[in-house]
C-alpha positions as CSV (number, residue, x, y, z in Angstrom):
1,X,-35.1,37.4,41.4
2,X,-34.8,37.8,44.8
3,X,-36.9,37.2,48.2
4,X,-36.9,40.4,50.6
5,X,-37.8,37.6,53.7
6,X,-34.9,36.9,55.6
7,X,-33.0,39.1,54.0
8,X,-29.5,39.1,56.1
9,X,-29.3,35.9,53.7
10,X,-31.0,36.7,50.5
11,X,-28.7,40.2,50.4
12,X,-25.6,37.6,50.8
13,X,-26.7,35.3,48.3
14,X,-27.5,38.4,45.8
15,X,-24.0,39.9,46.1
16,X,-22.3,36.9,45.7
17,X,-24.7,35.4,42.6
18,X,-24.2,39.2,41.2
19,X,-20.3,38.9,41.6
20,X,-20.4,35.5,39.7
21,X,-22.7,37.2,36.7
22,X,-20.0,40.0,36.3
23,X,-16.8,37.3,36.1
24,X,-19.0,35.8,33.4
25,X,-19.0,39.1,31.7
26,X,-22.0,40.4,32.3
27,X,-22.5,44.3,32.6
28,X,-23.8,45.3,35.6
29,X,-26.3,47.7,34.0
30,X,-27.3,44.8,32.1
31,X,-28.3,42.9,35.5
32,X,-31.9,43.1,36.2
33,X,-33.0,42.7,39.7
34,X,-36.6,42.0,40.2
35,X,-37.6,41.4,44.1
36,X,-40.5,40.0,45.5
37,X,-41.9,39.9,49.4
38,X,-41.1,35.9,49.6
39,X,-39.9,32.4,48.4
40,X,-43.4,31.6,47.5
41,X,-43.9,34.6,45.0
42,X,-40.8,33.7,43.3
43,X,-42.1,31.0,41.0
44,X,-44.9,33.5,39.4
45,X,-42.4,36.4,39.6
46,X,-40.0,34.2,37.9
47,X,-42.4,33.1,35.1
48,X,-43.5,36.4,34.7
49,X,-40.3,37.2,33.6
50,X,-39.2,34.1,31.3
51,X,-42.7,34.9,29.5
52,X,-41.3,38.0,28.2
53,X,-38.4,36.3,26.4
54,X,-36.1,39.0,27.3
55,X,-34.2,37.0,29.6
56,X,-31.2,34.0,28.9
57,X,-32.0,32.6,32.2
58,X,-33.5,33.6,35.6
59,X,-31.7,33.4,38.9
60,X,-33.7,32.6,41.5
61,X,-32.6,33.7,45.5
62,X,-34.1,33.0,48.5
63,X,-34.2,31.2,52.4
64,X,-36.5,29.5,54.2
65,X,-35.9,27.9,57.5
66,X,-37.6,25.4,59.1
67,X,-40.4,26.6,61.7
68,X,-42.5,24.6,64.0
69,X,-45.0,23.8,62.0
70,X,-45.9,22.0,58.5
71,X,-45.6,25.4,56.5
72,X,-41.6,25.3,55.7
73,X,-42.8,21.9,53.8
74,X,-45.7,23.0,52.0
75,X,-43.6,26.1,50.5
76,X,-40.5,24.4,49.8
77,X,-42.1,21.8,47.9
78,X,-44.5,24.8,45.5
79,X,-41.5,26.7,45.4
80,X,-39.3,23.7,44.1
81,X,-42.4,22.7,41.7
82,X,-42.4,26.3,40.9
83,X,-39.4,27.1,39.7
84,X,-39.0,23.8,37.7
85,X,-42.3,23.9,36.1
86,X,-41.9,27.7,35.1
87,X,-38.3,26.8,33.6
88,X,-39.5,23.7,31.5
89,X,-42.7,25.5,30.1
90,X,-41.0,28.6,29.2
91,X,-37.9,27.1,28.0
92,X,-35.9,29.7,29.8
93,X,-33.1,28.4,32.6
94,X,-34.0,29.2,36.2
95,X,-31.2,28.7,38.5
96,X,-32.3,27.4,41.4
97,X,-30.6,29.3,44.6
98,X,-33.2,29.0,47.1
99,X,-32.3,27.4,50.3
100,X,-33.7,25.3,52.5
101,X,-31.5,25.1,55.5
102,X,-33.2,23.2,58.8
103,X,-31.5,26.2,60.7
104,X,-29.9,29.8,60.7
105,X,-26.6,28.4,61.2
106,X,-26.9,26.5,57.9
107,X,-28.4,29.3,55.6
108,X,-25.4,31.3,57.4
109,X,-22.9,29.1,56.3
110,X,-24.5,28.5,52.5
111,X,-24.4,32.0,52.3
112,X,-20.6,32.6,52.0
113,X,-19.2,30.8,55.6
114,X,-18.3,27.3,55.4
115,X,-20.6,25.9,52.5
116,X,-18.9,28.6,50.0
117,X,-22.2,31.1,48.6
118,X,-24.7,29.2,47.6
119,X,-25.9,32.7,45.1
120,X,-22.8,32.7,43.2
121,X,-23.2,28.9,42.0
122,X,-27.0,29.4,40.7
123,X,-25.5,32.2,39.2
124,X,-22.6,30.1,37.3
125,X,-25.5,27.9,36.7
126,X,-27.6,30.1,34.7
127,X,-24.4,31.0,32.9
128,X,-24.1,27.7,31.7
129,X,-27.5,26.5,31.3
130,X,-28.5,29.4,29.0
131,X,-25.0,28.8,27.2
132,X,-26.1,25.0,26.6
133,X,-29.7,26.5,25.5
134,X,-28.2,28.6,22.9
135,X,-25.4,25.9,21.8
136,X,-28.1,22.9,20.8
137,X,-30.7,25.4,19.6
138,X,-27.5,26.5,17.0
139,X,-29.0,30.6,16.9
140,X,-29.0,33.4,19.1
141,X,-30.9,33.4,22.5
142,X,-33.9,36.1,21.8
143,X,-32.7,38.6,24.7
144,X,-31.7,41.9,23.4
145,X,-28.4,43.4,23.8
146,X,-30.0,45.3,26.6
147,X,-30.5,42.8,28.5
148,X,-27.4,40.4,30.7
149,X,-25.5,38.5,28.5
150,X,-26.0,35.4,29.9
151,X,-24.8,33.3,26.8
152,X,-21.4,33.2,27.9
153,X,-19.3,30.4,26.2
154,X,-19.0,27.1,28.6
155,X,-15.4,27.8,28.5
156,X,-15.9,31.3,30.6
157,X,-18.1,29.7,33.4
158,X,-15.2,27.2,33.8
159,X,-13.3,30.0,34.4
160,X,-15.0,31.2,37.3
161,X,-15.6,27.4,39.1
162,X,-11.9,27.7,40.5
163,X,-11.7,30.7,41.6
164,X,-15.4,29.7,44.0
165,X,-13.3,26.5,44.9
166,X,-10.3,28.6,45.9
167,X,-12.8,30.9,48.1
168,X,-14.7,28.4,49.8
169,X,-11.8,25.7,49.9
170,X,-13.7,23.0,48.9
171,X,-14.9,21.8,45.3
172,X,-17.9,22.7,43.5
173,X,-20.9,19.9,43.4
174,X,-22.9,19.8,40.6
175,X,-26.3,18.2,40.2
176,X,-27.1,16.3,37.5
């Protein structure tokens, strides 16, 4: 899923979250790339999808940067709520790779300068996330072969972490 708005950031985060799905082993013709006009459409876009049950997880890109007015606030918080709420009622991982950057220069440098790509860990994310779905549920995730083989054994998502340390020269935070 990703946001056309500001895209000289969103294309960034898209390559990079798309490089980090292939080193997981994912087929690229097994990616599906779903684009909306904005942050804010990407929660119902997003649920949209995870109601099919097609998907092991949904990776959600986008940017927004704060303006002069209350609007970066009101979206970031129903995009955040979004996102969460479509993940937790659909029981299908959304990784979260929306930023929120106060400036230009930040979004710049989460998106592959200084702050390492901020795309390819929501895609190591979903990676992992659908790979703990499918490990305590103890059977198959329902997406068909067809579709990106997102449950990747933990052990292959570890794989890739070094490698984003090694390109961004700094380790990998994880939220808990």
């Amino acid at each position: 899923m990703v946001a056309r708005f500001n895209s000289f950031i969103t294309e960034r985060l898209f390559q990079s979250a798309f490089d980090g799905l292939l080193r997981c082993g994912a087929r690229s013709e097994d990616i599906e790339i779903a684009r909306v006009p904005g942050a804010f459409e990407i929660p119902s876009a997003a649920r949209a999808l995870a109601e099919t049950k097609k998907f092991h997880a949904i990776v959600c890109i986008g940017c927004l940067l704060r303006g002069d007015t209350a609007h970066y606030d009101v979206i970031v918080n129903e995009v955040a709520r979004g996102i969460g709420q479509s993940a937790q009622e659909t029981g299908v991982p959304h990784a979260f790779g929306v930023l929120t950057c106060e400036t230009l220069e930040q979004a710049i440098d989460r998106a592959g300068l200084k702050m390492g790509n901020k795309g390819f860990e929501a895609a190591l994310t979903a990676v992992e996330m659908a790979s703990l779905k499918q490990a305590i549920s103890g059977r198959p995730s329902p997406a068909s072969a067809k579709r990106i083989p997102l449950s990747v054994p933990n052990a292959e998502a570890k794989k890739v972490r070094p490698e984003l340390e090694k390109q961004t020269g700094s380790k990998t935070k994880r939220h808990k």
